[in-house]
C-alpha positions as CSV (number, residue, x, y, z in Angstrom):
1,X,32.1,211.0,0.8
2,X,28.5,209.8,1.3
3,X,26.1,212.6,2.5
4,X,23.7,211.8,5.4
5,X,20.0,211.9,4.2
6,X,18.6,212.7,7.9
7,X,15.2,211.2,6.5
8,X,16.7,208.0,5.5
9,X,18.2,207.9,8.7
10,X,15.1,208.6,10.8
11,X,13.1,206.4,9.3
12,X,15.6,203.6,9.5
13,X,15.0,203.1,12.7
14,X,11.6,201.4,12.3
15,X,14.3,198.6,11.6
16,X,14.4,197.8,15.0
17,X,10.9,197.7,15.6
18,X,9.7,200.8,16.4
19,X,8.4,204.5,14.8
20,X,11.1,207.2,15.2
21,X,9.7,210.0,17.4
22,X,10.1,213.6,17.1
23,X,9.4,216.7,19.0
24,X,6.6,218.4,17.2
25,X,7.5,222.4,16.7
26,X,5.8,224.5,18.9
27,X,6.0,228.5,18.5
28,X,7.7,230.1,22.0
29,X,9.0,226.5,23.0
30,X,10.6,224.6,20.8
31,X,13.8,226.5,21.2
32,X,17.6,225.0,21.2
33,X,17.5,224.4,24.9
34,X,14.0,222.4,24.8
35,X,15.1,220.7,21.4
36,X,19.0,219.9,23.3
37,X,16.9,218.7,26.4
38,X,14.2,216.1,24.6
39,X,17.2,214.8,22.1
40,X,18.6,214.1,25.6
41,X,16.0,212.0,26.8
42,X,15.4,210.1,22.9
43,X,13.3,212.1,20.8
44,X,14.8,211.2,17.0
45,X,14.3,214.5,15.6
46,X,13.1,217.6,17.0
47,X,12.3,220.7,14.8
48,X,12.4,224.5,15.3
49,X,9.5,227.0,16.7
50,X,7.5,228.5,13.5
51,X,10.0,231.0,11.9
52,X,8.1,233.7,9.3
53,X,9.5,233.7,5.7
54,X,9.3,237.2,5.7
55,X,11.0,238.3,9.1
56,X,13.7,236.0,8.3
57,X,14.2,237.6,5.0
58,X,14.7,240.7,6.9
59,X,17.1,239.4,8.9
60,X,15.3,239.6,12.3
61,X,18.0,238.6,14.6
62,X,15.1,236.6,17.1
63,X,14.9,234.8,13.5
64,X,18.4,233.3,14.0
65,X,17.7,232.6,17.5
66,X,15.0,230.5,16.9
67,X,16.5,228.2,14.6
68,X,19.9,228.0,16.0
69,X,21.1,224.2,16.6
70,X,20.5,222.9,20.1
71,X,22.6,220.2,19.7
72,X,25.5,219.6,17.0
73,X,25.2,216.2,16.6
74,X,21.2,216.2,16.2
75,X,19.9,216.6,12.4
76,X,19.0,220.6,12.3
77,X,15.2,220.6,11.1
78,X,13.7,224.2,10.6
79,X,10.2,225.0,10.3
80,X,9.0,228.2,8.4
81,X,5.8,229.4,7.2
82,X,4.2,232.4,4.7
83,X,2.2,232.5,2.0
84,X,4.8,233.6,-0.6
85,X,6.3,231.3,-2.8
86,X,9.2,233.5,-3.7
87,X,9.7,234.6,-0.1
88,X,9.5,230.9,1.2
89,X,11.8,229.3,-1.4
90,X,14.1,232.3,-0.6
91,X,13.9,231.6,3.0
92,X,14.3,228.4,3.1
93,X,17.9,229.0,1.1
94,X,19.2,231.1,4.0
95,X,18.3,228.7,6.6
96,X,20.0,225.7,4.5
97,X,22.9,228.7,3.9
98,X,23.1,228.8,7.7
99,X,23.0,224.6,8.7
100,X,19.8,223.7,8.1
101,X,19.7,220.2,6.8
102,X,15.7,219.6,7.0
103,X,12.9,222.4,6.1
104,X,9.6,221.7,6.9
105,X,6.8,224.0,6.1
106,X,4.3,225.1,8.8
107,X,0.2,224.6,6.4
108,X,-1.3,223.4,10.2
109,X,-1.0,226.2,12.8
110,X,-4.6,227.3,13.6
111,X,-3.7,230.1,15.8
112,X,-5.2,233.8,14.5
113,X,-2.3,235.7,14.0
114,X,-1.1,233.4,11.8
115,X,-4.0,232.5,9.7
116,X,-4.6,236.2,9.5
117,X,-1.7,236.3,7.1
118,X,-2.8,233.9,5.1
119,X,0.0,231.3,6.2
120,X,-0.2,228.1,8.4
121,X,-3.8,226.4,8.6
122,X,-5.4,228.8,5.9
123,X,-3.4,227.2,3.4
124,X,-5.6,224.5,3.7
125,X,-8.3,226.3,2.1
126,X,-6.0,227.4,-0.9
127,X,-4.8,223.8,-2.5
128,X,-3.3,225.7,-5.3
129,X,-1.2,228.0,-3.1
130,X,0.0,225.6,-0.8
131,X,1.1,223.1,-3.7
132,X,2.9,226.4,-5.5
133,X,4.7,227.1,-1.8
134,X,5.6,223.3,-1.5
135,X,7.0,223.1,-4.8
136,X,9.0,226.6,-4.7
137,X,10.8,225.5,-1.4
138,X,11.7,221.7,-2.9
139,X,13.1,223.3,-5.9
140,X,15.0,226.0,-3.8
141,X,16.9,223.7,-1.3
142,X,18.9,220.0,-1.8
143,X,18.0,218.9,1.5
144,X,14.6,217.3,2.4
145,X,11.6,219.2,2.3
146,X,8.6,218.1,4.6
147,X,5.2,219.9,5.4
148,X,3.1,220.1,8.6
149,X,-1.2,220.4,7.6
150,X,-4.3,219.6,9.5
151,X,-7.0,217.1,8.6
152,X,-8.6,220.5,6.8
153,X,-10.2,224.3,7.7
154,X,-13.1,222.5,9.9
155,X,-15.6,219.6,9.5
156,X,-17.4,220.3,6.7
157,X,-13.7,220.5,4.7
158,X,-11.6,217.9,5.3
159,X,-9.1,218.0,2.2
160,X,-6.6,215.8,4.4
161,X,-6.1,213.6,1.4
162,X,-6.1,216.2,-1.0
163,X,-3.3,218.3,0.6
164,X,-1.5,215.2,1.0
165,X,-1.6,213.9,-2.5
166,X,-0.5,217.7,-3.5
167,X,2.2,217.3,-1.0
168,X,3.7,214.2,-2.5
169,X,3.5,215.5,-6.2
170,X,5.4,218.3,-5.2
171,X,8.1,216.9,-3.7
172,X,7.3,216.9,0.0
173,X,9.6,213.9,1.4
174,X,7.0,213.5,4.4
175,X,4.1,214.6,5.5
176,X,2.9,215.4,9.3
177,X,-0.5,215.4,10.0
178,X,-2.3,216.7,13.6
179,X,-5.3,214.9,13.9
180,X,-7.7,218.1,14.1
181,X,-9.3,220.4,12.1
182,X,-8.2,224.1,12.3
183,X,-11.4,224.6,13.5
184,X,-11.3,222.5,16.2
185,X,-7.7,224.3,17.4
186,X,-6.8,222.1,20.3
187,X,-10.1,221.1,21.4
188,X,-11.8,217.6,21.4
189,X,-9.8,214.2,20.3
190,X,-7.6,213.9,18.0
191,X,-8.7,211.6,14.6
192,X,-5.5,208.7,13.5
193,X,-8.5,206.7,11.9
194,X,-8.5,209.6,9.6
195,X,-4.7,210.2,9.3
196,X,-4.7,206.9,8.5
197,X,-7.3,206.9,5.9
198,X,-5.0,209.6,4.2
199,X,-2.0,207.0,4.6
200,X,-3.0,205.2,3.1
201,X,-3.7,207.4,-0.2
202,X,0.6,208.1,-0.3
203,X,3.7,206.7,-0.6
204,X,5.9,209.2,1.1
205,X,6.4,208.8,4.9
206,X,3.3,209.8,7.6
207,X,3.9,211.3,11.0
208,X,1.4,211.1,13.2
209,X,0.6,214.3,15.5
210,X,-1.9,214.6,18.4
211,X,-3.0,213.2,21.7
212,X,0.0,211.1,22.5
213,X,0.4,211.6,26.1
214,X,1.9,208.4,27.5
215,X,3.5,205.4,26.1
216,X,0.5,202.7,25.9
217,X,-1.5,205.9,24.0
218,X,1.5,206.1,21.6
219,X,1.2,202.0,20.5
220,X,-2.0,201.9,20.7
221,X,-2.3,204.6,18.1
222,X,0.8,203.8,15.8
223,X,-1.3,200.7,15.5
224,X,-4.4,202.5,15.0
225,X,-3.3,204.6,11.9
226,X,-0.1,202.9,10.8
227,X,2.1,205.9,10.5
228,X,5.8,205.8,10.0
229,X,6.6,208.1,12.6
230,X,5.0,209.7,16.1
231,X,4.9,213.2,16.9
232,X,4.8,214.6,19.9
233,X,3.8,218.1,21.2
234,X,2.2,219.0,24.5
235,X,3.3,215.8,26.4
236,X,6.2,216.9,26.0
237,X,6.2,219.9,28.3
238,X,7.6,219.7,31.4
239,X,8.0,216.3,30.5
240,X,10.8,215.6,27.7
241,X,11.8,211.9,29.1
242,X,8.7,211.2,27.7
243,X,10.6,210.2,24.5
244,X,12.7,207.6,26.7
245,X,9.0,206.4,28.2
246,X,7.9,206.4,24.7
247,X,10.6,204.6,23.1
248,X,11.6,201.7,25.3
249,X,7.7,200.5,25.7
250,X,7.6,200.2,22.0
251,X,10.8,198.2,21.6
252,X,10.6,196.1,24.7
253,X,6.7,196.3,25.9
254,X,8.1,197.2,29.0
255,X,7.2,200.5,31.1
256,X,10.3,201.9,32.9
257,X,9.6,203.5,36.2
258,X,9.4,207.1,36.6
259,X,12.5,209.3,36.8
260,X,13.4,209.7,40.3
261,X,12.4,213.2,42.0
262,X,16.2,213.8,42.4
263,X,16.8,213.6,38.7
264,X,14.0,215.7,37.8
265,X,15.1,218.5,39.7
266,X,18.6,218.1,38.3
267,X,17.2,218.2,34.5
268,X,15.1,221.5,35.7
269,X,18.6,223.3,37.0
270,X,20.5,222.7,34.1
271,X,17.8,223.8,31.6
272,X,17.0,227.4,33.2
273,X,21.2,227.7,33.1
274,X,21.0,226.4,29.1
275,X,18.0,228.9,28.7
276,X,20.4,231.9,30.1
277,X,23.3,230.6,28.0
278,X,21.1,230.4,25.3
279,X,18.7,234.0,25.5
280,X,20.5,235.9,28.0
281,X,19.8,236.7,31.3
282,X,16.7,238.7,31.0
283,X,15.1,236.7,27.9
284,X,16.3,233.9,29.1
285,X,14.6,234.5,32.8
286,X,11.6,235.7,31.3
287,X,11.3,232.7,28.6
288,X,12.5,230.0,31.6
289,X,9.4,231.1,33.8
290,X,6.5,228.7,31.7
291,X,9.2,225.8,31.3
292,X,9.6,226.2,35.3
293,X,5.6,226.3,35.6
294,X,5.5,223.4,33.3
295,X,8.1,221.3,35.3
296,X,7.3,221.6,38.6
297,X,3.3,220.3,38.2
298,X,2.6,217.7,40.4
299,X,5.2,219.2,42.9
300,X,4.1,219.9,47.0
301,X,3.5,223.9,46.9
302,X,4.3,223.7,43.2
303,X,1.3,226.6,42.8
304,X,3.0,228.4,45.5
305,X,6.6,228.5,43.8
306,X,5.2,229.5,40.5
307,X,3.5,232.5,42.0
308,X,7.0,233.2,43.6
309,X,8.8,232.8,41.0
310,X,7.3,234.8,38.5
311,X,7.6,237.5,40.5
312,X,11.8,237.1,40.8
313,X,13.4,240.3,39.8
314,X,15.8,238.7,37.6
315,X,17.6,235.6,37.0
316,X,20.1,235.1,40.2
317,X,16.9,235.8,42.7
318,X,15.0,233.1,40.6
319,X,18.0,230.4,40.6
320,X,18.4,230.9,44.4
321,X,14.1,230.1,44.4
322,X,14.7,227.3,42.1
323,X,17.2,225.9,44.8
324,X,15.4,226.4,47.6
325,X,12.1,225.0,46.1
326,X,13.7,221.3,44.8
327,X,15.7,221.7,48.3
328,X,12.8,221.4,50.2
329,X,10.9,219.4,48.1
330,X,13.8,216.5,47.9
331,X,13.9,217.0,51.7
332,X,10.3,216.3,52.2
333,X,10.2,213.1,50.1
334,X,13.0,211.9,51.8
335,X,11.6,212.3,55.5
């Protein structure tokens, strides 16, 4: 029996004309509800929040909720991050152990926490740790490895094409690249001229991560940078039919028009119930709240609802808000 090689498949479909788009992996979002919800609405591969080498070796049951499958017919991709070689490599065995059919390895997330620990972004400034990490995991697991970086720690050391070089001599199968330096965090524009300056350096597969926020922005810069792939992060929030946006402007230049206010509401309902399937009542309340705040931007007395609702005692009292809210809402657009 042939095995599926989820790269091979996602990067097949630039076949028909357009790059495959994936849900970047965001830490306290990217969960199996979210990642269920945007394969929904066409995002070709999604990957799990950040999990920590070292609380998944210590079988931190939060761990296992993070990288659960969201959907069982969506490739499992799990991102994890450290600084260990031996822990990572060891890691990444119990995730494949438990499904996973993708690793990719987190060398981009600025925030402090992480850094602190020498993992994420501050592997950047250690080229001969990060190539020991990227090896230790390829050699560990016989599914496809992949790594997440930056353009480099801040202006003055962009190693972009460094890292990536490193990356594809030690077996990375693709590379993602965000646009920024760690030192810009989040802040100012992303850069594809340079991610695709360091494209063009490789021959493994670039994603593309970083300002993509509608579906003329995505061409535009697939064009820019000639990447093989689009990633897509904060766009995404409150806003997973972005992929379906996204998707069918590339392949048919045409812009769909907007999912109706009816539909939306529908989507937000059935993602709180996945989230309390999924967490629990109280996690899942608790956890359901920014998704909520996310969604309902743009709404009439959308500020108002999300003052109310993250003041709901538990999940029931917040449902019953939820309903009320799109009730009213609905009612008013349709007077």
């Amino acid at each position: 029996m042939q095995t599926r090689d989820p790269l091979t498949t996602l990067f097949a479909i630039r076949e028909t004309g357009r790059p495959p788009l994936i849900l970047a992996p965001m830490a306290g979002v990217t969960d199996a509800p979210f990642r269920a919800l945007a394969s929904r609405f066409g995002a070709d591969l999604t990957v799990s929040e950040m999990i920590a080498s070292q609380a998944m070796i210590r079988g931190i049951a939060r761990c296992l909720k993070q990288s659960a499958s969201g959907d069982p017919e969506t490739t499992l991709a799990v991102q994890i991050a450290g600084a260990d070689p031996a822990a990572m490599a060891q890691a990444a065995r119990m995730q494949v152990d438990l499904g996973a059919e993708m690793i990719d390895i987190n060398m981009g997330c600025p925030v402090r926490k992480i850094v602190g620990t020498g993992a994420g972004a501050a592997l950047l400034r250690d080229e001969s740790l990060a190539g020991r990490i990227m090896e230790s995991v390829a050699r560990a697991v016989s599914v496809p490895v992949t790594v997440k970086i930056r353009l480099g720690w801040d202006h003055h050391t962009r190693n972009g094409v460094t890292m990536a070089r490193i990356a594809e001599s030690a077996g990375m199968r693709a590379i993602a690249i965000h646009g920024r330096t760690r030192a810009q965090m989040y802040s100012g524009v992303a850069d594809w001229e340079a991610i695709g300056e360091i494209k063009s350096h490789i021959r493994i597969p670039v994603i593309g991560n970083g300002d993509i926020t509608s579906p003329e922005q995505a061409r535009e810069l697939w064009h820019k940078s000639g990447v093989d792939g689009l990633m897509i992060g904060r766009a995404a929030l409150g806003r997973p039919w972005i992929f379906r946006e996204i998707g069918h402007f590339l392949a048919t230049g045409q812009t769909l028009e907007p999912l109706p206010l009816s539909e939306r509401g529908a989507v937000i309902v059935d993602h709180f119930h996945a989230m309390i399937a999924h967490h629990g009542p109280r996690t899942g309340h608790l956890l359901a709240r920014k998704h909520l705040g996310w969604f309902t931007r743009g709404f009439p007395g959308g500020a108002a609802f999300r003052d109310r609702i993250n003041h709901a005692p538990h999940s029931e009292a917040a449902l019953e808000m939820l309903d009320a809210f799109l009730d009213t809402t609905l009612a008013s657009r349709a007077a």
